[in-house]
BALOBA-1460 file (C-alpha; in Angstrom, 3 decimals):
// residues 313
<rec num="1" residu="x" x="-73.466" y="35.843" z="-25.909"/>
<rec num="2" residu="x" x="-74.954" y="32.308" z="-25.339"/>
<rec num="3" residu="x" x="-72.660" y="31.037" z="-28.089"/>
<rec num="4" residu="x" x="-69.389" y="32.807" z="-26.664"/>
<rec num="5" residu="x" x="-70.814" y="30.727" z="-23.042"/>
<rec num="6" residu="x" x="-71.145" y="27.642" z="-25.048"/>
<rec num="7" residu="x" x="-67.693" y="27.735" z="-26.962"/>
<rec num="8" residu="x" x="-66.061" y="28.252" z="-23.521"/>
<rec num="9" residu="x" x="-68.216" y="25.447" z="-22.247"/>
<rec num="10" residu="x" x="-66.735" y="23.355" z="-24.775"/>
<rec num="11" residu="x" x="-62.700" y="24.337" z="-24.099"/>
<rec num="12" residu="x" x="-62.822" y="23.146" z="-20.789"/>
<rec num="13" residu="x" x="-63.086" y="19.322" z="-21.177"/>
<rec num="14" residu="x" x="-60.524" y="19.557" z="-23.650"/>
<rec num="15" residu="x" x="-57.842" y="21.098" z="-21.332"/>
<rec num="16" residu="x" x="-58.789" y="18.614" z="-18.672"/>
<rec num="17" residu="x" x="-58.036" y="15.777" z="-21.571"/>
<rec num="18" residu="x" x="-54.381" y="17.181" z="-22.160"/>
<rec num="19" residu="x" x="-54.203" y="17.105" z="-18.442"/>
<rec num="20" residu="x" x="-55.692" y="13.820" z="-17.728"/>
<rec num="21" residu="x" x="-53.138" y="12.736" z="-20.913"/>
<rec num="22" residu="x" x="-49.661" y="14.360" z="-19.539"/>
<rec num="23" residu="x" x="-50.360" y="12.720" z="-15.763"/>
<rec num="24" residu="x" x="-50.931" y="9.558" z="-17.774"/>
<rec num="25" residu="x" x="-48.054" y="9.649" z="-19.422"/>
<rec num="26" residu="x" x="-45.687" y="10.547" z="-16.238"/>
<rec num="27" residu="x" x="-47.283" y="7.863" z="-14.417"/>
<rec num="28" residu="x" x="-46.145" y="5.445" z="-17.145"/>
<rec num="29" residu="x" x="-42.802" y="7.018" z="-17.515"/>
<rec num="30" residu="x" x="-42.213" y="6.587" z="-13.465"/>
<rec num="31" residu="x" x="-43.684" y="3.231" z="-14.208"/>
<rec num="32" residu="x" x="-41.331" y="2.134" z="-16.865"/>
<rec num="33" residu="x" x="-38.297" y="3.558" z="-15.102"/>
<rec num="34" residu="x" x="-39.117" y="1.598" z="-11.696"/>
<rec num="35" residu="x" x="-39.137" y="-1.570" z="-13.986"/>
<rec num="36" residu="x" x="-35.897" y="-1.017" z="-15.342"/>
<rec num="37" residu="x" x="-34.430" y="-0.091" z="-11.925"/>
<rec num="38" residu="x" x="-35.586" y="-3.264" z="-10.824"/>
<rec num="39" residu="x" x="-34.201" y="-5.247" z="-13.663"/>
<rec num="40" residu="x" x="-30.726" y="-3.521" z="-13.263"/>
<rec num="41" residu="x" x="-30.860" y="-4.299" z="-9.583"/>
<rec num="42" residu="x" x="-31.766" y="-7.827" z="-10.253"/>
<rec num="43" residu="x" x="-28.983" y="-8.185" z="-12.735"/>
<rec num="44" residu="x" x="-26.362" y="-7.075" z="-9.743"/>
<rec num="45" residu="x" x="-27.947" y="-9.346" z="-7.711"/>
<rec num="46" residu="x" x="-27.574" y="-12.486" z="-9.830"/>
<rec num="47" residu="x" x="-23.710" y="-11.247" z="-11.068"/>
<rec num="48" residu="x" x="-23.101" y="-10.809" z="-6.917"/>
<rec num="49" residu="x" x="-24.267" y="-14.153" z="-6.193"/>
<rec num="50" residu="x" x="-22.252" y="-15.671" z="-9.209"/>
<rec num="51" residu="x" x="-19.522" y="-14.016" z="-8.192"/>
<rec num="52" residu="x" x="-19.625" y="-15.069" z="-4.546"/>
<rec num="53" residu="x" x="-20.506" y="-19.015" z="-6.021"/>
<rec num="54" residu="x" x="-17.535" y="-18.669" z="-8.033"/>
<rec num="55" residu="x" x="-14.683" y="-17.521" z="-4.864"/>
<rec num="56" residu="x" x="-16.160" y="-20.195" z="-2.960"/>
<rec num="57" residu="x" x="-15.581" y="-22.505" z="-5.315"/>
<rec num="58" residu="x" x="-12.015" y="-21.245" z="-5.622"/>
<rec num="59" residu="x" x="-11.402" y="-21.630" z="-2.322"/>
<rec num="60" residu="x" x="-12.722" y="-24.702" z="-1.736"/>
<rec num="61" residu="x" x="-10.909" y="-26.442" z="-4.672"/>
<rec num="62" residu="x" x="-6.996" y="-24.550" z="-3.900"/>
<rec num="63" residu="x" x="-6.753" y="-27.473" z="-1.688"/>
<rec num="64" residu="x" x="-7.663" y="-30.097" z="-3.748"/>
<rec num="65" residu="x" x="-5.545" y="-28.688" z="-6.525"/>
<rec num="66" residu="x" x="-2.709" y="-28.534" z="-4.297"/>
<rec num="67" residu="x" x="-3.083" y="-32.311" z="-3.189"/>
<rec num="68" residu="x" x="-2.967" y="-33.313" z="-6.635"/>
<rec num="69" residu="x" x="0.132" y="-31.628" z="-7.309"/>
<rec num="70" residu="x" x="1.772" y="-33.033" z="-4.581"/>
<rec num="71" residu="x" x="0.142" y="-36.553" z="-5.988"/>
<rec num="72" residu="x" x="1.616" y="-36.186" z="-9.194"/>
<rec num="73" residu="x" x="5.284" y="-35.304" z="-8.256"/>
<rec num="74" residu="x" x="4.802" y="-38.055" z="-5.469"/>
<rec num="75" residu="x" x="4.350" y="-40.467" z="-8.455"/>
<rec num="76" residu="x" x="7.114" y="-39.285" z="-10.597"/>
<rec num="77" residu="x" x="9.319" y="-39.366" z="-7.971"/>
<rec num="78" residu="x" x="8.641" y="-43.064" z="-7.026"/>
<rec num="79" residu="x" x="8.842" y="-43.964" z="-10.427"/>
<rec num="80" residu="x" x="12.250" y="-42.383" z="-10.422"/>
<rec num="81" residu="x" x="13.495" y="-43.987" z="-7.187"/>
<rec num="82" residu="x" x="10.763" y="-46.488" z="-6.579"/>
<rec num="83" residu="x" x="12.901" y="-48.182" z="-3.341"/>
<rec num="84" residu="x" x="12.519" y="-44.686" z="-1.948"/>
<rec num="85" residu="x" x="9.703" y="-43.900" z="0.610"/>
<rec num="86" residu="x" x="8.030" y="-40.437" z="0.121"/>
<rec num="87" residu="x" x="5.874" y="-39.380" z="3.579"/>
<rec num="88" residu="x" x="2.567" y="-37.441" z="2.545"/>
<rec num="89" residu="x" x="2.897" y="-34.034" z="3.960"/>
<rec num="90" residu="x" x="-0.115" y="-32.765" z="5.950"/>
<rec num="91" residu="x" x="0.874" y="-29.115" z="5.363"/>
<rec num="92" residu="x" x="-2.272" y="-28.138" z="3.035"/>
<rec num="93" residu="x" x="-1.991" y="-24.584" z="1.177"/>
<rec num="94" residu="x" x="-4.157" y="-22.655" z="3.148"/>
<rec num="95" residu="x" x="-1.809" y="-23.343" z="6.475"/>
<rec num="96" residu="x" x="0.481" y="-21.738" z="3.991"/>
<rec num="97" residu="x" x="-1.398" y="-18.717" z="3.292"/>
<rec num="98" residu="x" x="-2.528" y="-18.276" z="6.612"/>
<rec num="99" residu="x" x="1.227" y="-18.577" z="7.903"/>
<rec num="100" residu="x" x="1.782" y="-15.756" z="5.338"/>
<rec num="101" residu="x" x="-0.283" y="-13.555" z="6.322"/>
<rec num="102" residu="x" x="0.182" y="-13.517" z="9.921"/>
<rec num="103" residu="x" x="3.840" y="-12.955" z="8.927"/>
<rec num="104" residu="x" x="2.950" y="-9.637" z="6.907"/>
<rec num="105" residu="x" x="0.597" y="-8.493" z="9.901"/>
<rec num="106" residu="x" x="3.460" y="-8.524" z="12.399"/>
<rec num="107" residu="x" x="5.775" y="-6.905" z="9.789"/>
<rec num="108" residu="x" x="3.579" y="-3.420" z="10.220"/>
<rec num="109" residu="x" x="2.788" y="-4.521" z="13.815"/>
<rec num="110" residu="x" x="3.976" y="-1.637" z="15.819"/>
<rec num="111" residu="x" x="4.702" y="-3.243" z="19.176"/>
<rec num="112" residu="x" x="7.592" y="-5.322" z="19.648"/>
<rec num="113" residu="x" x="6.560" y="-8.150" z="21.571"/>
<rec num="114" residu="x" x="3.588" y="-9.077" z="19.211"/>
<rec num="115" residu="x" x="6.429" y="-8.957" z="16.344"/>
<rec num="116" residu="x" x="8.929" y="-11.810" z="18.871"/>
<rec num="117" residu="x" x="5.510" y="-14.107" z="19.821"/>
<rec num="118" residu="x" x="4.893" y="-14.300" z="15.423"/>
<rec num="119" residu="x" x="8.568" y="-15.142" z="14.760"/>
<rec num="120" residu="x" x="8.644" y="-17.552" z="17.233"/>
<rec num="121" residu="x" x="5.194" y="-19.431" z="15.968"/>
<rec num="122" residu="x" x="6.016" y="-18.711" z="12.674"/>
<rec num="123" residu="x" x="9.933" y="-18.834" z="11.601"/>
<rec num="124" residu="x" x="12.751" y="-21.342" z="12.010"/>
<rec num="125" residu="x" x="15.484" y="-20.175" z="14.508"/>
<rec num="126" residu="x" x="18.168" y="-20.720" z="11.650"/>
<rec num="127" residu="x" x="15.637" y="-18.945" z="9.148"/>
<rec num="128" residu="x" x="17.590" y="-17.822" z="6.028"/>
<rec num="129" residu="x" x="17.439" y="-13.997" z="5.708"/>
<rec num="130" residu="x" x="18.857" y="-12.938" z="2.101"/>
<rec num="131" residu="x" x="22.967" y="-13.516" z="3.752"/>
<rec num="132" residu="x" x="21.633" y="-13.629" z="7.451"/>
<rec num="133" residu="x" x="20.514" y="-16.019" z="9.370"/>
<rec num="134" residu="x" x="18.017" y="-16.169" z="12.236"/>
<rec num="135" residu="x" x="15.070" y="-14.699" z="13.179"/>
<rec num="136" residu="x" x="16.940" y="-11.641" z="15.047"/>
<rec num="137" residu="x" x="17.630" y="-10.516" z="11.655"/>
<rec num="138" residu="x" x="14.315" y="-10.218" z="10.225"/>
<rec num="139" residu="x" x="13.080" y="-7.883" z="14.078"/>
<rec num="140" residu="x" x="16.139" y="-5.745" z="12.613"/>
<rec num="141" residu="x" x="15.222" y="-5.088" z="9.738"/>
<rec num="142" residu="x" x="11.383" y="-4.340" z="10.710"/>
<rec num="143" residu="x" x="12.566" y="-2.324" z="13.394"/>
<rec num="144" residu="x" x="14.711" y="-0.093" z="11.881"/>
<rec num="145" residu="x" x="11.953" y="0.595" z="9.204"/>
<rec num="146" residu="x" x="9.566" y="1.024" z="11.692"/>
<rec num="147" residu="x" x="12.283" y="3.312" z="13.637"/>
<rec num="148" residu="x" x="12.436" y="5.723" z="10.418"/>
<rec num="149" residu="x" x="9.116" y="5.840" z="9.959"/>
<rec num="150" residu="x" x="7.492" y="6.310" z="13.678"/>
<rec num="151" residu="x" x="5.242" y="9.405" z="13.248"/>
<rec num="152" residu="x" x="2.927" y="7.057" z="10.683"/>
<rec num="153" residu="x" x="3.586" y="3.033" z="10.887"/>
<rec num="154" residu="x" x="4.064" y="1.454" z="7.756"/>
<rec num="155" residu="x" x="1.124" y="0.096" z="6.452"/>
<rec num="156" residu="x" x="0.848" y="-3.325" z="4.103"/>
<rec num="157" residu="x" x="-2.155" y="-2.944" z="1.389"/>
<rec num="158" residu="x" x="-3.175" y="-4.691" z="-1.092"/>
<rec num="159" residu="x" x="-1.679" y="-7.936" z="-0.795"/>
<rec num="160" residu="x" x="-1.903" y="-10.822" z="-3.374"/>
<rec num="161" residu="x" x="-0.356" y="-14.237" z="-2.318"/>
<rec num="162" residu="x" x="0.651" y="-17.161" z="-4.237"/>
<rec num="163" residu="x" x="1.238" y="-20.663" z="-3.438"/>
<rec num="164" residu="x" x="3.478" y="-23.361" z="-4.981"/>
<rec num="165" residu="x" x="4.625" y="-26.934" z="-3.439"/>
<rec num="166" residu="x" x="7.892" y="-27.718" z="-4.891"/>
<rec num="167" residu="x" x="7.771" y="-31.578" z="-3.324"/>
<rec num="168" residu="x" x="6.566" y="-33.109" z="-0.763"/>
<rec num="169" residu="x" x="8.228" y="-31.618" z="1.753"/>
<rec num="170" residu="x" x="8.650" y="-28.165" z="0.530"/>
<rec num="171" residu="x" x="6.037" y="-25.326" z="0.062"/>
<rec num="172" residu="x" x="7.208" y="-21.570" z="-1.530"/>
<rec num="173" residu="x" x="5.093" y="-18.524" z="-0.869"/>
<rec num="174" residu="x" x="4.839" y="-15.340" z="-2.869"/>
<rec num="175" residu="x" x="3.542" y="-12.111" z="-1.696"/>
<rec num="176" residu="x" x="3.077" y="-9.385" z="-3.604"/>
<rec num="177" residu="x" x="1.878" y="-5.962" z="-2.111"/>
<rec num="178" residu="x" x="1.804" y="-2.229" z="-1.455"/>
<rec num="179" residu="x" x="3.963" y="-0.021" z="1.229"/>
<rec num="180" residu="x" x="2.464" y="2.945" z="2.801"/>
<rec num="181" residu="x" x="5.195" y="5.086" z="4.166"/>
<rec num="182" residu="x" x="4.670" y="8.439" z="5.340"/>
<rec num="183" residu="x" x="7.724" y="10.913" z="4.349"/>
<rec num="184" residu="x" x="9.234" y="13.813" z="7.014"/>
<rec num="185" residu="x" x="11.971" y="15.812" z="6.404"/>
<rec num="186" residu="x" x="14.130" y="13.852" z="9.226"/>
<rec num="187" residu="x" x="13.745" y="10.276" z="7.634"/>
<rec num="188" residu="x" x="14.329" y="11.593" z="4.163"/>
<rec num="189" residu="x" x="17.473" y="13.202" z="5.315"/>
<rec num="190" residu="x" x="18.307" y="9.848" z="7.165"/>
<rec num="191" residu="x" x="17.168" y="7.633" z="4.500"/>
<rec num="192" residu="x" x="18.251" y="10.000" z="0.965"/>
<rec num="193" residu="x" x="21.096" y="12.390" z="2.292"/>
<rec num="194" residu="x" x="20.820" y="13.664" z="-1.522"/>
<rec num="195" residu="x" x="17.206" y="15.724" z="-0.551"/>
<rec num="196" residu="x" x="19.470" y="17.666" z="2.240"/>
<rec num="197" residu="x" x="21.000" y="19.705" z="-1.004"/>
<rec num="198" residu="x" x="18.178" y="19.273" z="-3.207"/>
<rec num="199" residu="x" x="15.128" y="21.513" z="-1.269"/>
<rec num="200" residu="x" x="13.595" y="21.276" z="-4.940"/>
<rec num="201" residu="x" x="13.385" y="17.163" z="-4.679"/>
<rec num="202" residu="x" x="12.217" y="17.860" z="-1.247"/>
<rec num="203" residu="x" x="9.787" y="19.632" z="-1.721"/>
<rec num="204" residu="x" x="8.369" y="17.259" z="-4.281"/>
<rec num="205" residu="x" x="8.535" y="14.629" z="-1.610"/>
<rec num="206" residu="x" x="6.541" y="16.767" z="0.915"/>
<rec num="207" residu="x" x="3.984" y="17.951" z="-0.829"/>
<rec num="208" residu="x" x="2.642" y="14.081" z="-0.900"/>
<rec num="209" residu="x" x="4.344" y="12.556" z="1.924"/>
<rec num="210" residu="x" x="2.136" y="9.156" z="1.658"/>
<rec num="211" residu="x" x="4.582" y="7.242" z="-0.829"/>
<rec num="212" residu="x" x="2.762" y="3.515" z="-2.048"/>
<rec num="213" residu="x" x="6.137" y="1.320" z="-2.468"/>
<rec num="214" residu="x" x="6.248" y="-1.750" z="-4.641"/>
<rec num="215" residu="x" x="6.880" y="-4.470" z="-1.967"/>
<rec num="216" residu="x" x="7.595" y="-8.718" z="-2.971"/>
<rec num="217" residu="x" x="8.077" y="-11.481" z="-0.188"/>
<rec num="218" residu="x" x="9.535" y="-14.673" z="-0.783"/>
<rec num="219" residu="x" x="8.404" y="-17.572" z="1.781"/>
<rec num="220" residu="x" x="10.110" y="-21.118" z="1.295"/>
<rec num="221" residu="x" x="8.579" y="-23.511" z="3.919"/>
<rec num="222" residu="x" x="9.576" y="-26.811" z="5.181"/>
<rec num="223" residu="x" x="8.228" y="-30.110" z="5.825"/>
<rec num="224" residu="x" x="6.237" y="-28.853" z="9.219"/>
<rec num="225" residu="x" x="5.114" y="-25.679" z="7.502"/>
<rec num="226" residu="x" x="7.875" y="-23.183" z="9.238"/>
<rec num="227" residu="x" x="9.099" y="-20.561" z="7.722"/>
<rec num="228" residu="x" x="12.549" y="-21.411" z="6.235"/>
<rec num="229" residu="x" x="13.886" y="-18.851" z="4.472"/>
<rec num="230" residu="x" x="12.311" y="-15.208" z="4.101"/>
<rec num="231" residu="x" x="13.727" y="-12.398" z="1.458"/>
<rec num="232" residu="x" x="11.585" y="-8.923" z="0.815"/>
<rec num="233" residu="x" x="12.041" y="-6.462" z="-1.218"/>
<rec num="234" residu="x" x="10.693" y="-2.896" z="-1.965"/>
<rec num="235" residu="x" x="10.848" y="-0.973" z="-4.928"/>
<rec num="236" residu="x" x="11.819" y="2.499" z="-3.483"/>
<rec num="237" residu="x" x="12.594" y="3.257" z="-7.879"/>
<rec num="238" residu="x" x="8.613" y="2.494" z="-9.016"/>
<rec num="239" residu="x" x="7.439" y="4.376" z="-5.787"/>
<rec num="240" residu="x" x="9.999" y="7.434" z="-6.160"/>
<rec num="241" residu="x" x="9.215" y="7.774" z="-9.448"/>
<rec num="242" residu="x" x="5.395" y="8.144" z="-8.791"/>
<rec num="243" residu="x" x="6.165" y="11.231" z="-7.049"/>
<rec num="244" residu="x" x="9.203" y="13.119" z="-9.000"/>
<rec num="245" residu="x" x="8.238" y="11.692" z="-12.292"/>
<rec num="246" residu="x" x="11.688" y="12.037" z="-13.044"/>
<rec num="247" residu="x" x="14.307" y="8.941" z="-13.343"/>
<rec num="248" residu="x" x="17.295" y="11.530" z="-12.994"/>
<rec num="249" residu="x" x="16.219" y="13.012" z="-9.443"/>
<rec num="250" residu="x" x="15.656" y="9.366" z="-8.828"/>
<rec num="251" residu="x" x="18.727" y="8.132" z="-9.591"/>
<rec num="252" residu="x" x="20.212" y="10.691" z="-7.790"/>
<rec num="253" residu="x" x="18.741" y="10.196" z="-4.433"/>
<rec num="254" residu="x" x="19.101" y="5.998" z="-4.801"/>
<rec num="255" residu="x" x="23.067" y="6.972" z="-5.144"/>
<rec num="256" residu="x" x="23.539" y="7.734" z="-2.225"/>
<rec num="257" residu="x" x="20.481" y="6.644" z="-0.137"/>
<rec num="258" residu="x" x="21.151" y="4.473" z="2.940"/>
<rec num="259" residu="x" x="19.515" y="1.105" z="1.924"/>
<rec num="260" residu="x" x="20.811" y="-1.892" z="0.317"/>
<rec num="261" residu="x" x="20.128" y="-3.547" z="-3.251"/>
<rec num="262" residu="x" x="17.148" y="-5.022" z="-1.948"/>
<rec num="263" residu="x" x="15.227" y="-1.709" z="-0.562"/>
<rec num="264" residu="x" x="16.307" y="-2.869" z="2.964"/>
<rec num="265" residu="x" x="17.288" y="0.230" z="5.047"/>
<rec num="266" residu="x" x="20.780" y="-0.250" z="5.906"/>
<rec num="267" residu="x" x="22.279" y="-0.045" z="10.074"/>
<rec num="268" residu="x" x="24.890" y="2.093" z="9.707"/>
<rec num="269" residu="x" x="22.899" y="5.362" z="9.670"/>
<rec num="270" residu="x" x="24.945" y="8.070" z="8.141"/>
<rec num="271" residu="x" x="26.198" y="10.495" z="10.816"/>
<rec num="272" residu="x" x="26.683" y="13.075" z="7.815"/>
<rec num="273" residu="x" x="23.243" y="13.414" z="7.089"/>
<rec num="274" residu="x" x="21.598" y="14.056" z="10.923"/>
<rec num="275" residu="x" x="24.610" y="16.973" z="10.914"/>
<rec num="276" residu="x" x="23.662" y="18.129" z="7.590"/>
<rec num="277" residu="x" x="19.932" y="18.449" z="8.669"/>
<rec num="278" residu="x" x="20.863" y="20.247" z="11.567"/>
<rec num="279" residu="x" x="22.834" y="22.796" z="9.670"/>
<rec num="280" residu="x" x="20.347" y="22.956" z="6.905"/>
<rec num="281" residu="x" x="17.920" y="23.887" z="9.552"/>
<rec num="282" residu="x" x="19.892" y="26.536" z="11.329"/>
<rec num="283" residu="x" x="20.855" y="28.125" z="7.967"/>
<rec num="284" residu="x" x="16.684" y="28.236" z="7.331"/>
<rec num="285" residu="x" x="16.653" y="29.898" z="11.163"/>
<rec num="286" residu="x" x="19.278" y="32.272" z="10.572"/>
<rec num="287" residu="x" x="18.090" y="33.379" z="6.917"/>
<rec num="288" residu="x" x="14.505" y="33.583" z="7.824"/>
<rec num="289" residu="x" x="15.962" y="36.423" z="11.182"/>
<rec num="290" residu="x" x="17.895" y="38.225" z="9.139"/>
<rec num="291" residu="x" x="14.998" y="38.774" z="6.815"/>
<rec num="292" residu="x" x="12.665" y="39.375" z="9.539"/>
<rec num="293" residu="x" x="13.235" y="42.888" z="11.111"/>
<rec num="294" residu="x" x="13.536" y="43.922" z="14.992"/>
<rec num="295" residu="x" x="10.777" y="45.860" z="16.000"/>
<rec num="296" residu="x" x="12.469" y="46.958" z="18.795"/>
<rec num="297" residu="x" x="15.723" y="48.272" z="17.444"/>
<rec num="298" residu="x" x="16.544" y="52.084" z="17.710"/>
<rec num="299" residu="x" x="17.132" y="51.696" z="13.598"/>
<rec num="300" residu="x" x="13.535" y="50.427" z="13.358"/>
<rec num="301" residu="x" x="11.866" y="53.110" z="15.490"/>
<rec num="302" residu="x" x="13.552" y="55.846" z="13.745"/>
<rec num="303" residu="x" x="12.343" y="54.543" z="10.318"/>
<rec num="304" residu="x" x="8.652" y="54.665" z="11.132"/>
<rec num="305" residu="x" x="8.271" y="51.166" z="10.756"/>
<rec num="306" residu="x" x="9.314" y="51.215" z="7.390"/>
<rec num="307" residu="x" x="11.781" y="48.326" z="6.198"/>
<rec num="308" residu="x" x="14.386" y="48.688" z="3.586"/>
<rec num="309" residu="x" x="12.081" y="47.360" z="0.738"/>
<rec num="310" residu="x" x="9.127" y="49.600" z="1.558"/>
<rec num="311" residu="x" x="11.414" y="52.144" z="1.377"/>
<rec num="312" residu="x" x="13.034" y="51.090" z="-1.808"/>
<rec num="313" residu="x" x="9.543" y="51.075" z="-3.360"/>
């Protein structure tokens, strides 16, 4: 009996051991893992701060680089014509970018005057607009895109500029950048009269009406950093495409869409497709009664409530 006592005795410092041992070894493990946390947060931390060192040194030097361009072609060209005075221009690259980007903020501004005031501070009055001219011809072309597209405003993301100076007294911009247009039945049928007769393209179009469109601008500036000329494009193919996944039903609608080679929506607004929509929808109207049975018709009462098909099955 006293040995049994003793033997039990002796067990019990053991299991405290293994217990003492296995909190031990969780307190290292939590130990160990807090250490690497902290190195892998210290590693983001130096890669942010790189990073950040690195796009302010960008910035500060596009600039600089840009003055030396301008310094080189300014020597080349007095060498070429050396009784020829060239002026320094005092345009620099950012007034470039920022006149850029003010431009593609009042392209999805949504209320007209703030679109007029940017032209004005922004844009030559003879500005060169693919065969137009003026700035009346770049407000009618945003508002008619805007027009099509008024339940959601079109939205410009992801935008990636570029900036060359082709001389002294000429700058060219180069925008690059995403359309967000939001498709309805009514602007397709305005915009692609082919998805009037093709429900199945339709459909396709509906079911993810938030299209992302390939979009380029072209800037060319002059000597005090106006906008001179101004071409954009979208890419209705690339952002189609994304959503049929098919070049033929692409193709197809692009044949006879209402915009130009360019992706700009044309002015004359086909009258076909508004009456082609309205027929469309009053064929859906009258298919969807004549499937639908009166519930107060003598014909119904008498059948219990029981349609043709219930019947039939």
């Amino acid at each position: 009996m006293d040995r049994g006592i003793c033997d039990l005795l002796c067990l019990k410092p053991s299991a405290n051991t293994d217990e003492d041992d296995g909190r031990d070894q969780a307190k290292r493990s939590k130990r160990s893992c807090n250490k690497r946390q902290q190195r892998y947060r210290a590693k983001q931390r130096s890669y942010v701060e790189r990073l950040e060192t690195t796009v302010k040194y960008l910035r500060e030097n596009v600039d600089q680089q840009a003055d030396n361009c301008r310094d080189v072609w300014r020597a080349r060209f007095c060498d070429v014509q050396p009784n020829v005075s060239s002026q320094r221009n005092m345009m620099s690259a950012s007034d470039v970018v920022t006149a850029m980007c003010e431009c593609m903020k009042a392209f999805g501004c949504c209320v007209q005057a703030d679109r007029v005031r940017h032209l004005k501070t922004l844009v030559r009055s003879d500005v060169h607009n693919g065969d137009l001219v003026g700035r009346d011809s770049i407000l009618a072309q945003w508002k008619r895109l805007v027009s099509h597209f008024s339940d959601v405003v079109p939205v410009v993301k992801d935008s990636c500029v570029k900036v060359n100076f082709v001389d002294h007294t000429t700058a060219i911009g180069h925008v690059t950048a995403l359309l967000e247009l939001r498709l309805t039945r009514r602007n397709l049928a305005a915009i692609f009269p082919y998805t009037v007769t093709d429900m199945t393209v339709r459909d396709k179009l509906l079911v993810s009406p938030l299209v992302l469109m390939p979009m380029a601008v072209f800037f060319q500036f002059d000597e005090q950093g106006k906008i001179s000329r101004y071409d954009h494009y979208v890419d209705f193919v690339t952002g189609l495409y994304e959503v049929l996944r098919d070049y033929r039903d692409v193709a197809s609608m692009l044949k006879s869409a209402n915009i130009d080679a360019s992706g700009q929506i044309r002015d004359d607004e086909p009258a076909v497709a508004i009456s082609q929509l309205v027929r469309c929808d009053r064929h859906v109207r009258n298919k969807a009664a004549s499937e639908c049975p009166n519930k107060l018709s003598v014909r119904y009462l008498l059948s219990n409530g029981d349609t043709d098909e219930q019947r039939a099955s």
